[in-house]
Structures are given as structure tokens and as C-alpha cells.
Steps between C-alpha positions, in 0.01 A plus 500: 500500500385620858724777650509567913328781596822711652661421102163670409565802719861538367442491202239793551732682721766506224275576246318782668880640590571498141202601354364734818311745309362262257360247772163614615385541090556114460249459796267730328581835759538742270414811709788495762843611398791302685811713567722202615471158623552430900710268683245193657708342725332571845768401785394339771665482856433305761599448859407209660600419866513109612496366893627162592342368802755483719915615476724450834842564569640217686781517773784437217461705259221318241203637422166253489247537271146282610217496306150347667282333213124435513470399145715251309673706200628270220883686578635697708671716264363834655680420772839446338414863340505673833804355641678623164328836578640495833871343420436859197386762746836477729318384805674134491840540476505105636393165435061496547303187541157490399190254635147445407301405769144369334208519767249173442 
């Protein structure tokens, strides 16, 4: 039976929580006292900051997102995602259209 990797490290984890002060004599350490086990999650944050190419507010109200492509992407799903970020951040409190203009 083959187990994942990360069910490798839990199972570790929990074991070495249990057993902290016995852990390091089953790896043959027998020189180094442990006083407790640690926590090993290591969060992470990150901010990340994305542009469209272009965003105009037009004479009635709507907003227009246009994007300028030089490269044909398979979907244009990355564009849906910033018009949900904008609709999120407050900034369109009315109806946006969106356009992809490709350049050949």
C-alpha cells in the first residue's frame, strides 16, 4: 500500500506530538533532550495586486472594462475574475461591460 507524502507527514506530526520526548531516540539522536514539540504550520500571506488594461466610466453611469490581447488564451476567465473583483471592491455600483480586443 503506497501512502501520499502529506499522510506521511501527519502521521509524523501526530506521532512526534504524542511521543515528543521519545522521537529523536527512534531516529537514533540520543544526545539531545526535547522539552516539547512545536507547532509547524508556517502561515503564509500574500498580497497580490492585479491591473486590467483599460476601465472607463462612460457618460451613463457604466463602467467599461477593455482588455488588449497579443496572445490567444484558451479562456478568458481572468478576465471574468477582475470584473468580480471590481463589482467586490465597491467601485461598480452599476451594470459594467467588458471587451477583448485581440491585436493580429
Amino acid at each position: 500500500m503506497e501512502i501520499a507524502r502529506t499522510g506521511n507527514d501527519i502521521v509524523a506530526k501526530h506521532l512526534t506530538n504524542a511521543l515528543a520526548g521519545e522521537v529523536l531516540s527512534v531516529i537514533g539522536i540520543h544526545n539531545a533532550r526535547v522539552v516539547r514539540a512545536l507547532p509547524t504550520e508556517l502561515p503564509k500571506v500574500e498580497v497580490r495586486q492585479e491591473f486590467t488594461d483599460i476601465m472607463l466610466e462612460l457618460a451613463d453611469g457604466r463602467l467599461l472594462h477593455l482588455e488588449f490581447q497579443t496572445t490567444r488564451e484558451p479562456n478568458l476567465y481572468r478576465f471574468g475574475a477582475y470584473d468580480w473583483a471590481i463589482a467586490l471592491s465597491g467601485t461598480s455600483g452599476r451594470s459594467e461591460r467588458w471587451c477583448c480586443i485581440r491585436a493580429t
